[in-house]
Each structure stands twice: as structure tokens, then as C-alpha cells.
LOTOR-463851 format. One line per field, with one value per residue (C-alpha): residue in one letter; y, z, x. Coordinates in nm, 3 decimals, m for minus. Each point is the difference from the previous one (the first is absolute). Layout:
N
res a/...
v Y/...
w Z/...
u X/...
//
This chain:
344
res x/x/x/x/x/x/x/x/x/x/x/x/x/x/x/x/x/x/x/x/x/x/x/x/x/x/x/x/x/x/x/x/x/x/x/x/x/x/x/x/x/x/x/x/x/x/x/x/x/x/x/x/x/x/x/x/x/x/x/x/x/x/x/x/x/x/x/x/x/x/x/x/x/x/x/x/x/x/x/x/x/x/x/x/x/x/x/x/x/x/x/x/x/x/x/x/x/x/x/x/x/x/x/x/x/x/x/x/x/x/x/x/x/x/x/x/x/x/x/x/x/x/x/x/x/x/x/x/x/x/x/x/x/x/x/x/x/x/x/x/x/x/x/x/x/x/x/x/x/x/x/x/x/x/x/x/x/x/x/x/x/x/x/x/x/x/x/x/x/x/x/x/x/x/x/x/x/x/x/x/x/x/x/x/x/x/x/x/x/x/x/x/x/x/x/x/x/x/x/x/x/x/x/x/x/x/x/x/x/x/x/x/x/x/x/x/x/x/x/x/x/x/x/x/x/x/x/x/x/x/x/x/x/x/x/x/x/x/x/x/x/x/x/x/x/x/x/x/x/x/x/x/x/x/x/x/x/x/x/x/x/x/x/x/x/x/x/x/x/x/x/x/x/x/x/x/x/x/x/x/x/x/x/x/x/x/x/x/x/x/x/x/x/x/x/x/x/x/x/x/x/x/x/x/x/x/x/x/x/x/x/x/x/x/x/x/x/x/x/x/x/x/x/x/x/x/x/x/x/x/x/x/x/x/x/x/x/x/x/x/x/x/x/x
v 0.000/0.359/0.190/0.335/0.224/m0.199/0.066/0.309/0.033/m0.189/0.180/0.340/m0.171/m0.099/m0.351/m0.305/m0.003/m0.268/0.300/0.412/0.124/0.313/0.248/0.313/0.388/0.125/m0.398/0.096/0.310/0.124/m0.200/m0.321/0.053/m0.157/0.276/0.279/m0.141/0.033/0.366/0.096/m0.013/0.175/0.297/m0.162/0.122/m0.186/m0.310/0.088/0.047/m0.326/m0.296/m0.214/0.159/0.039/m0.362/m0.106/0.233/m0.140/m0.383/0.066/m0.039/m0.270/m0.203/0.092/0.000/m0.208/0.221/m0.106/0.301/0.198/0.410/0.144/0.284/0.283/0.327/0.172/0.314/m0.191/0.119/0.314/0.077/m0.179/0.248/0.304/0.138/m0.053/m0.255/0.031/m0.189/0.226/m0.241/0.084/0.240/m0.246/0.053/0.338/0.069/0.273/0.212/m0.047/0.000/0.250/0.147/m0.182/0.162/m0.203/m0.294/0.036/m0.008/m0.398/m0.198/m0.359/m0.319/m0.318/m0.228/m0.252/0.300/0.252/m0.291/m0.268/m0.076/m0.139/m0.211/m0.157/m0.013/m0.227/m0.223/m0.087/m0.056/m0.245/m0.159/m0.068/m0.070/m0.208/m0.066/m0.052/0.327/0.284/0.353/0.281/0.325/0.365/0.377/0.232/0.097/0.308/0.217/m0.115/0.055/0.320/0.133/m0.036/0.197/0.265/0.020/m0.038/m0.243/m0.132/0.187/m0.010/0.218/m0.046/0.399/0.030/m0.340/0.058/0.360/m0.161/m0.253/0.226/0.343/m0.095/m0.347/m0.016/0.036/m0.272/m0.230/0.076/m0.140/m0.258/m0.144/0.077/m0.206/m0.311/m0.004/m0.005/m0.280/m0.247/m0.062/m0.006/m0.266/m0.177/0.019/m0.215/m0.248/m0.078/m0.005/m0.276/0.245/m0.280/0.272/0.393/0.235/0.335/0.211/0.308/0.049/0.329/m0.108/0.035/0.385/0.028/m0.063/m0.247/0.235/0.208/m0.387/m0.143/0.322/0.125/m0.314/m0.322/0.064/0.015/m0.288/m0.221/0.055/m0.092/m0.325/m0.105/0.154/m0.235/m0.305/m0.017/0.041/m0.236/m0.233/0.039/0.079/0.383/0.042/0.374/0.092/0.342/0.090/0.161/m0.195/m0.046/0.274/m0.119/m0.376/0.023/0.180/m0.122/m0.376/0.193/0.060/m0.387/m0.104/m0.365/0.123/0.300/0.018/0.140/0.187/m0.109/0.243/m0.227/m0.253/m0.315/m0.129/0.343/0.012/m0.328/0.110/0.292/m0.140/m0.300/m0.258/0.298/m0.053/m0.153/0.171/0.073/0.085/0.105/m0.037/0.315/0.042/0.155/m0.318/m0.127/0.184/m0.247/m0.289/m0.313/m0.143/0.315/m0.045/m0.293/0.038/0.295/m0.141/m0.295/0.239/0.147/m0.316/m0.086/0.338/m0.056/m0.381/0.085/0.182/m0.148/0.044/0.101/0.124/0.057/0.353/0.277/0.286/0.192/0.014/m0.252/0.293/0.060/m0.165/m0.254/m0.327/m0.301/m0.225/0.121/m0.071/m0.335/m0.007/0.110/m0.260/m0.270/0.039/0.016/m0.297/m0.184/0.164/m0.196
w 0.000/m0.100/0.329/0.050/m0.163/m0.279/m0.034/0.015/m0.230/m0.260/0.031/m0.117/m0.275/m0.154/0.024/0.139/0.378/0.194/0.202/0.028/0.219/0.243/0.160/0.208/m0.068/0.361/0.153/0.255/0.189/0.222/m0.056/0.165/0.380/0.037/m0.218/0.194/0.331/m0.198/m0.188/0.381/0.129/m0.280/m0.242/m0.371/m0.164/0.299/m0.106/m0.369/0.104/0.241/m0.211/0.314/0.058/m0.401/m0.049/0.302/m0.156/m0.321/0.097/0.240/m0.251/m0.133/0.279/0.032/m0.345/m0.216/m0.295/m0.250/m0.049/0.328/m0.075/0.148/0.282/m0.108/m0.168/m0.363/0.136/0.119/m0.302/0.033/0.388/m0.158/m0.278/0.253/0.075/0.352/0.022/0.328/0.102/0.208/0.113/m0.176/m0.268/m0.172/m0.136/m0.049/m0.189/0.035/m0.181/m0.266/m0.375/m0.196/m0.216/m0.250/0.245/0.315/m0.257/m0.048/0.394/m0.025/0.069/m0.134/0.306/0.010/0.123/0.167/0.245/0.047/m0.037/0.167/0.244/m0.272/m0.161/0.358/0.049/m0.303/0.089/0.323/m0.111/m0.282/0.284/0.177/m0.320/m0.171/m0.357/0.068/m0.051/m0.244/0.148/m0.183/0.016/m0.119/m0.080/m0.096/m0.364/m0.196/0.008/0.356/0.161/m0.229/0.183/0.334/m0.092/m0.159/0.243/0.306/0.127/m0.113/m0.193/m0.188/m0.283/m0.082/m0.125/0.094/m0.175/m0.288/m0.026/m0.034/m0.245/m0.230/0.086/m0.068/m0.071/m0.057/0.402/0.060/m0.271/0.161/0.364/m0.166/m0.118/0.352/0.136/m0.209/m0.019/0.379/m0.021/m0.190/0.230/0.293/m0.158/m0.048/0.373/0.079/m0.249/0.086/0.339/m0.054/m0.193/m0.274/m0.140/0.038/m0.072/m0.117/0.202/m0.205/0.279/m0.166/m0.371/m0.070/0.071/m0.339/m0.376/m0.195/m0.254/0.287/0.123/m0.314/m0.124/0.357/0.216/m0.219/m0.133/0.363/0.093/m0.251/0.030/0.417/m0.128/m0.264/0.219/0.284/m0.186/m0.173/0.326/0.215/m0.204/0.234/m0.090/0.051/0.065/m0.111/0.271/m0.128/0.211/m0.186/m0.278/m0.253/m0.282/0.020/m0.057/m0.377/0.109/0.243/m0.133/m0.261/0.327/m0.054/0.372/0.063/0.162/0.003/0.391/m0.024/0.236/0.066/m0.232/m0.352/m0.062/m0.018/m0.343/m0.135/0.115/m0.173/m0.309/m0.047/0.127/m0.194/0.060/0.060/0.359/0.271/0.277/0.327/0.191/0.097/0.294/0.125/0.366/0.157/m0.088/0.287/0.249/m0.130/0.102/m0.011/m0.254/m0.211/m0.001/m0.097/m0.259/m0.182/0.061/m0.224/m0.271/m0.037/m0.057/m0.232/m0.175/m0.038/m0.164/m0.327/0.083/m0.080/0.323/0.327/0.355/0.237/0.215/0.119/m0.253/0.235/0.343/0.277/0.252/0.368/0.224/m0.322/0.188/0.040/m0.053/m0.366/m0.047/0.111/m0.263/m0.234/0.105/m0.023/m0.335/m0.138/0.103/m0.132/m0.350/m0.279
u 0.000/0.156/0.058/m0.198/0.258/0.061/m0.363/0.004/0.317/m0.160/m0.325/0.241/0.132/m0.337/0.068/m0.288/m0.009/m0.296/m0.117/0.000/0.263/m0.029/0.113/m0.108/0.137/0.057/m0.018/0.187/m0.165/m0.285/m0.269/0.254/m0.049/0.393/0.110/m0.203/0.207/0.356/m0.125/m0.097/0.355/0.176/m0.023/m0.122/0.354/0.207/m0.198/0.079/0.383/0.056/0.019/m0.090/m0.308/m0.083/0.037/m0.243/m0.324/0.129/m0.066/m0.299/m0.258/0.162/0.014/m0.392/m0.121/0.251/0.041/0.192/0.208/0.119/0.055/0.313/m0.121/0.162/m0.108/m0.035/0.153/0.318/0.198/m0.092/0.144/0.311/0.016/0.032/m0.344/m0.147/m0.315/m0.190/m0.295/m0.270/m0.289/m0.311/0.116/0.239/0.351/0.186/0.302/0.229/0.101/m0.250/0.120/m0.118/0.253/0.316/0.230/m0.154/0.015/0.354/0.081/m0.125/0.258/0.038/0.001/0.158/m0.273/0.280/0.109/m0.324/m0.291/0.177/m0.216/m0.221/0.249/0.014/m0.355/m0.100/0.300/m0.205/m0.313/0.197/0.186/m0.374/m0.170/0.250/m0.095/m0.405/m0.119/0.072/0.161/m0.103/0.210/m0.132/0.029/m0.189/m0.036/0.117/m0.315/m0.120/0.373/m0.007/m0.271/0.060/0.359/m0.179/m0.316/0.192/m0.238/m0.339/m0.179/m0.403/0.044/0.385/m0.025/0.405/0.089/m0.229/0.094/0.402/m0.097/m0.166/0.181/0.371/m0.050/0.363/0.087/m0.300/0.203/0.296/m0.154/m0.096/0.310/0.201/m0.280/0.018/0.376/m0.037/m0.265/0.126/0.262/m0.228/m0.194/0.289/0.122/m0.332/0.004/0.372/m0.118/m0.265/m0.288/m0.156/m0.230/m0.035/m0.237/m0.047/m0.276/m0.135/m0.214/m0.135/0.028/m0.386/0.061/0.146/m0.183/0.164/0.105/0.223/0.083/0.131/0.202/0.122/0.016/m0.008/0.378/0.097/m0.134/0.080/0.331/m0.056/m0.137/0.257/0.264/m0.085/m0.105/0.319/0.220/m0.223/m0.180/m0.295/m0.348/m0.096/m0.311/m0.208/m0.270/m0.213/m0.246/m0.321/0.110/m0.294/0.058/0.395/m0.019/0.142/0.258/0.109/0.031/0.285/0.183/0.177/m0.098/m0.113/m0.333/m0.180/m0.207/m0.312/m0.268/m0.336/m0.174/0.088/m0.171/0.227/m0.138/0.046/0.376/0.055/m0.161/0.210/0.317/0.006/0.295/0.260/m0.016/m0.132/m0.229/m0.025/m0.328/m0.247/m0.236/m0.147/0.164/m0.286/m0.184/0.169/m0.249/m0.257/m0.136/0.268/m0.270/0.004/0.361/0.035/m0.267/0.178/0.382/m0.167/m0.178/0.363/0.185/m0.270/0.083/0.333/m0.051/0.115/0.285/0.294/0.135/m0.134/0.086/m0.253/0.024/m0.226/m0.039/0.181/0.180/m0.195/m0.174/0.047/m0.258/m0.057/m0.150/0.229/m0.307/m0.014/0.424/m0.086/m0.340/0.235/0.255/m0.232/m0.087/0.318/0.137/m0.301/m0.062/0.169
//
């Protein structure tokens, strides 16, 4: 029998598997009550930072839910603290960078990392959850992608309108290109820090990817993350993964990217995606995660409609269409659980 990550590996590469692997974006956070007693001890960037302490949230839903795949705790704004600007977490208003990027000049004052000395800690922490997991499950690794990373930089935090990033991209497009490039010259080798580590897969979050049309996607963004793709593909050999969130008018586009599977939110419909993808890629998705306040029935009802979505596909990993919510219920992981070990 083919262990859970080979599963899930072949599920990337488009190639027959008995059953629909799975994983969870954000598996290993507040909705676990054995993460809530780690996250109330220390600051969420300490956690980020000690590898012993990454790798234990890492493998806690694992040991609960038996994914297949187990997602490396760590953070999309990682690179960025390592590039020089100052990431601080302030409960209940999210992240805030400092100084914010707004002109070529602030660009310019980047500077370029080297992931074995400034992101250590997260070399370290996928070697323990390897050393734990052996070769049963898959690790995935992460960053964020161009746009998404983009826009924190620019924004200096989260942001609803993106008037400073958009305003960049469109205004002197040639500073935005530039930020673009630092960033996945920077990446690249970041990815390949956690795939050398243990990382099977990573993935590419463009958290804030559906803020953009596809025309502004293809001509300003695609370019830079194709080359992220290829880049890391080529220097790895691991599957990259391309997670957009607000996806739907981007799907052609974003299957020109080269990525083995595009992840997609909750508001495509699965048959849809598969119709306009084709065979380019496999996909990843896409259970809405506020389904998960329902009733365990209604759970499992809709996890099944999506897997039933996703039949023609030619290949398949099961996730939420976004990040799993705080105060989620545990009885609907272990719904979802329950169903995916026995669907064929």
C-alpha cells in the first residue's frame, strides 16, 4: 500500500492514487485546544522562530487527524523581517511592517538573505518534524507569493483596498517590477532551505491574488511568478504548489504559471475549475471553511459533494478553500477525517 505522502505526491503529479489525499491550510492553529495551551505561553513570532516549539504545532494535528501532508508552522512574512523591514504582530489588528515601501528608493534599501543563516530556525524545524514523521507523511514548506508578499511591503500591514500597492503597480510599475524580482530572487532560495530540510512539496500563497483582474495578473504578476515556479522546480525537484485566494476570474492564468496544482477557494465550482484547467495541473480545494460551524452531518455531506466535484480532475488534494478558522469545531476535523480515509 503507497504510504500517505506518496499519496499525496502522486496526487500532484496527476498520476492514479486509490484515495484523495488532504490536508488543512492553518492545521496547526487556534481552533486545536493543544495549540491554544503552547500559543498561550509565547508570543506567535517566538513560536515562528523556535524550531522546537514550530515542530510540536506542526505535528499536533497530525497526531489527531492523520493528514497526509503536515504544513511547516511558520509565516509568509518570514522573508520579509529577513529582508530588513520590521514585522510585528499586535493581537487583533494583525501584522505591521515597518517602514512601509512606497517609493524605488525604499526598494533599493532591501537587502538580499541567506535563508541557511537569517531563516534557520526553519531549516531546523522541518528536520524535526521529519525525524518524528519519518517517511509516512508528506512535509510541506511555503512562502508567500510575489503580489501577496508585495503587498504587505508596500501596505505596511494588511490592507482592504490595496490603494498604496495598486497605486505602485500601476504608477511606476517599474519600482513594483523591481520588488518583485528582489523578492523572488530571495524566495527561491528560501524554498530551497525547506525542501533540503525535509519540505516534499511547497506552496505559493497569493493570499490577496483575487484583488487583481487577470489582465493586471498575467502582464504584472504572471512573469514573476513563473519564474518562482521554474526557478524552484528546477533547483528542488519538488512539487510547488500555487494557492490564489479569490481565484475564479484567474484560473486560465494562472494554470500558465507551470505549477503542479493550482489551490482554489470555495467560491469555484470544482467542475468548473476542471473544465477550464484541463490536464495542465492538478487541484487543490475547496471546502468552504465556515462550513465547519455546521452540523458534523452537514459537513460531512458537503466534504463529499466536493470530492465528488473534483472526480474528473486529474489530480486532487483535498483542503479548505481557505485558512481553517479560529473556534472551528474539532468534531467537524474529525467528520472531515473520517471521510477521507474511507473515500476511494
Amino acid at each position: 500500500m503507497p504510504t500517505p505522502r506518496e499519496t499525496f505526491l502522486s496526487a500532484l503529479r496527476r498520476e492514479p492514487v486509490a484515495r484523495t489525499p488532504w490536508w488543512i491550510m492553518r492545521q496547526a492553529g487556534r481552533y486545536l485546544p493543544e495549540y491554544r495551551a503552547v500559543r498561550g505561553n509565547h508570543e506567535f513570532l517566538a513560536m515562528v522562530r523556535d524550531p522546537a516549539l514550530a515542530a510540536e504545532v506542526t505535528l499536533q494535528p497530525i497526531r489527531r487527524f492523520g493528514m497526509d501532508a503536515a504544513v511547516i508552522f511558520s509565516d509568509i512574512l518570514v522573508p520579509c523581517a529577513a529582508m530588513g523591514v520590521e514585522v510585528r504582530f499586535e493581537e487583533g489588528e494583525g501584522p505591521k511592517l515597518a517602514p512601509a515601501l512606497r517609493t524605488r528608493a525604499d526598494i533599493e534599501r532591501l537587502r538580499d538573505f541567506d535563508p541557511r543563516r537569517d531563516t534557520a530556525f526553519l531549516g531546523e524545524a522541518i528536520r524535526r518534524v521529519r525525524a518524528e514523521l519519518g517517511l509516512e507523511r508528506a512535509i510541506i514548506g511555503f512562502c508567500g507569493a510575489p503580489w501577496t508578499t508585495a503587498s504587505y511591503f508596500v501596505e505596511g500591514g494588511t490592507s482592504r483596498n490595496f490603494e498604496h500597492a495598486k497605486a505602485l503597480l500601476h504608477g511606476d510599475p517599474a519600482a513594483f517590477n523591481l520588488l518583485c524580482e528582489r523578492l523572488v530572487t530571495n524566495l527561491v532560495p528560501y524554498l530551497a532551505l525547506q525542501v533540503e530540510a525535509g519540505a516534499d512539496a511547497v506552496q505559493v500563497f497569493d493570499s490577496w491574488g483575487g484583488a487583481l483582474d487577470a489582465r493586471t495578473w498575467r502582464e504584472h504578476l504572471l512573469p514573476h511568478v513563473a519564474r518562482l515556479v521554474r526557478e524552484t522546480q528546477a533547483l528542488t525537484k519538488a512539487p510547488v504548489i500555487l494557492y490564489v485566494n479569490g481565484a475564479s476570474q484567474l484560473l486560465e492564468v494562472l494554470a500558465e504559471s507551470g505549477a503542479d496544482a493550482i489551490g482554489i477557494d470555495w467560491r469555484v465550482d470544482p467542475r468548473e475549475a476542471v473544465a477550464r484547467v484541463g490536464a495542465r495541473c492538478a487541484l487543490q480545494g475547496n471546502l468552504d471553511p465556515s462550513i465547519l460551524f455546521a452540523t458534523p452531518e452537514a459537513v460531512e455531506r458537503e466534504t463529499r459533494r466536493v470530492l465528488a466535484g473534483f472526480r474528473e480532475a486529474p489530480g486532487h488534494v483535498f483542503n479548505l478553500g481557505s485558512g481553517i478558522l479560529p473556534g472551528t469545531p474539532v468534531a467537524s476535523m474529525e467528520r472531515i477525517a473520517g471521510v477521507l480515509r474511507g473515500v476511494a
